[in-house]
Structures are given as C-alpha cells and as structure tokens.
ZATOR-955105 format. One record per residue (C-alpha): z, x, y. Coordinates in pm, whole numbers, padded with zeros to 5 digits, always signed. Each point is the difference from the previous one (the first is absolute). Example, Ala and Ser with C-alpha at 12.3 -4.5 7.8 and 13.67 -1.06 7.14 Angstrom:
2
+00780+01230-00450-00066+00137+00344
//
This chain:
187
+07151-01719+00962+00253+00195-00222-00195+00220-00250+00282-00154-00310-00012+00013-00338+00053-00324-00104+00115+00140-00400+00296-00008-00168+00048+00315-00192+00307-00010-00275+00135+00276-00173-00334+00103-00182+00137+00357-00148-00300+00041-00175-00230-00037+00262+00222+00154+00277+00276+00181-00091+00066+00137+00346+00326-00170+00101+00170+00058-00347-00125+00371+00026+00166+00022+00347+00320-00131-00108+00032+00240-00309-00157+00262+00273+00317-00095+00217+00268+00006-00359-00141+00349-00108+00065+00123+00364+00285-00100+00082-00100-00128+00310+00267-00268+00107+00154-00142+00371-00329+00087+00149-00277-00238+00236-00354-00074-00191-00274-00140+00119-00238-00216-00284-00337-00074+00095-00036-00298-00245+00274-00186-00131-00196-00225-00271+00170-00287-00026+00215+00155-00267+00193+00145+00289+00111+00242-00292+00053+00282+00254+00241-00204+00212+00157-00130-00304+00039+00318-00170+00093+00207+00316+00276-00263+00064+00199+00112-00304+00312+00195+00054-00122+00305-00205-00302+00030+00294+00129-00163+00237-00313+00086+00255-00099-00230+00267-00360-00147-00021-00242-00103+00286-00280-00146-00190-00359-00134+00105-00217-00270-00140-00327-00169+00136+00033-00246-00276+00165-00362+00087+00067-00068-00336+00209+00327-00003+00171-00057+00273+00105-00340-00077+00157+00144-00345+00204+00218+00242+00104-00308+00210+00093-00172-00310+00200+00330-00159+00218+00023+00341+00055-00337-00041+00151+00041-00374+00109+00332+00074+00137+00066+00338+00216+00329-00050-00356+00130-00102-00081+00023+00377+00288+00277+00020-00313+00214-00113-00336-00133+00016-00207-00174+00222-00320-00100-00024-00224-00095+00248-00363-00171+00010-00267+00191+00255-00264+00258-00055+00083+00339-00024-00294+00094+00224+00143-00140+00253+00340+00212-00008+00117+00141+00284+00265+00303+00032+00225-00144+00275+00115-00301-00264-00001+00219-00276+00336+00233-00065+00040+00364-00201-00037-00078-00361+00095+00271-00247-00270-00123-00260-00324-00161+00099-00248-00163-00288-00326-00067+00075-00133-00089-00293-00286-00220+00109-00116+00227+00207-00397-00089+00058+00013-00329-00243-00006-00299+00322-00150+00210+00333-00361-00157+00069-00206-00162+00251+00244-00301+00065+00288+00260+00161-00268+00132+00218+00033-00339+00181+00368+00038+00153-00006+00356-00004+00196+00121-00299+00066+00392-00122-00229+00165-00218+00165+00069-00338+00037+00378+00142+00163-00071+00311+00246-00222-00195+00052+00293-00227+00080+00242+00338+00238-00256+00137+00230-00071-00288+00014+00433-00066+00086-00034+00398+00238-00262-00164+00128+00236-00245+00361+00203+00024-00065+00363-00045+00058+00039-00379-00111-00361-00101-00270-00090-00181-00333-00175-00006-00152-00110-00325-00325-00141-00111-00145-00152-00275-00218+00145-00218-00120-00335-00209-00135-00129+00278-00330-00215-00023-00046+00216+00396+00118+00349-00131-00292+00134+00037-00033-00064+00385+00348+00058+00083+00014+00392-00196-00212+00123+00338+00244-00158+00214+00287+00112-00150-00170+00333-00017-00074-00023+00376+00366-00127+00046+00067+00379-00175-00148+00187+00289+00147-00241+00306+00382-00027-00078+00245+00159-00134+00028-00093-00375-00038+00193-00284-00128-00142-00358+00300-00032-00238-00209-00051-00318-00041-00309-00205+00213-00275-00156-00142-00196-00276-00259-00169+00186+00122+00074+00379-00104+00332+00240+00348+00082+00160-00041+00209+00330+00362+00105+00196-00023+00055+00421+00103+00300+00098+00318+00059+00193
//
C-alpha cells in the first residue's frame, strides 16, 4: 500500500514558512518563465497559485502524497481552469519518481526532503531520500537551482545528504535565503 499522508496542511506561515519563502526567493531573483519542480504542494497550492501570476509567470509541477491536498487541487482547476496554464499538481510519492517521466526543470524544491521515507516505501521499492535528491539535480538545467529547507522537522538527516549530494554532482552552494539552503548546478 501507498506510504500517504493522509493530512491536510494549510498555509501555516508560522509553522512552515517554506513556500512563502520560495516565492519571495523567486520575486527577489527575478527568476520568471522558467520550469519548477515543488516537492509538496500543501493544500494551499500557494506555489501554483502564486507562480501563475503574470509578474512570475513560472510553470509548476507539484507533488503531494496527501488526498486531501490533492482533492483541493481538483477542486481549484475546477474554479480556476486558466490556472492549469501553469501548475499541475499531481498525487504519488516522490520516492517513487522516475527520470524518464520527469522533464528539465530550471528550479527544483525539495523541501521535505527526509520528512515521509520509512519502512512502508521499502515495500514497493521506492528511492531513498538521496537518490531522489541525485535524480532531480540529474533533473536540473545547468544553471538552475535546487533548494532545501532549513525548518524542517528532518533537517537534521537531510544536511549529510545534501552534503553528500555536494561531492556527487555538479552543484555548488549558493548561500541561504531566510529559512531555505539554495545550491545552483553547474553548467
């Protein structure tokens, strides 16, 4: 069986202020007309949403492992149809990702990185939470970026990773963002 979270997670900014971080991440950059990737789209969908508008105008690919989540997303492209001009969400488990459905991306979150990988993925097979980080750098255009999130409850088992991620591809640690580690792939 599907290792889901069964959770619906609002806009908590508080708690997790990843999503809003990214965005204003994305504003201060000026990065705009580009492919992300969002590993997690709570079912805020405040990536999509945000990414949609004509001052980003990015195109999201967003995950969730969360029914309740995606069901939000059903009902906003319902209500909202021209929103599907630039995100998409879709419900699966990221451990389970494989490169030949995935295209480039120019920015790649994974912000969850360690939080859901246990025992119950074991089962069907599913990534470790480093080989999902190696595939979506694979993922990666050469000058995009990778971020991570530093608030994380799992921090503290993905840092290694990310470290080990350091030594295996080509990226190269950016700095910090408010609460997010920002890494860039090489060209």
């Amino acid at each position: 069986m599907l290792n889901d979270w069964n959770v619906f997670w609002g806009l908590r900014v508080a708690e997790c202020p990843c999503d809003v971080h990214f965005v204003e991440w994305l504003e201060e950059t000026g990065v705009t007309g580009k492919t992300i990737y969002h590993f997690g789209s709570g079912g805020h969908h405040y990536v999509g949403i945000r990414c949609a508008e004509p001052e980003l105008d990015n195109a999201v690919l967003s995950i969730t492992a969360s029914t309740p989540e995606y069901e939000a997303f059903l009902k906003l492209a319902k209500e909202q149809p021209a929103l599907l001009h630039h995100y998409s969400c879709y419900f699966g488990d990221i451990y389970t990702s494989n490169a030949k459905l995935l295209p480039m991306f120019d920015v790649v979150t994974l912000f969850h990185s360690c939080e859901f990988r246990n025992e119950k993925n074991d089962a069907y097979g599913a990534l470790t939470d480093l080989e999902v980080m190696e595939l979506f750098v694979d993922r990666l255009n050469p000058g995009g970026h990778i971020l991570f999130y530093t608030g994380s409850f799992a921090y503290a088992g993905a840092e290694p990773l990310i470290a080990e991620l350091e030594t295996t591809r080509p990226i190269e640690k950016v700095g910090l963002f408010k609460t997010l580690l920002v890494y860039r792939k090489r060209a």
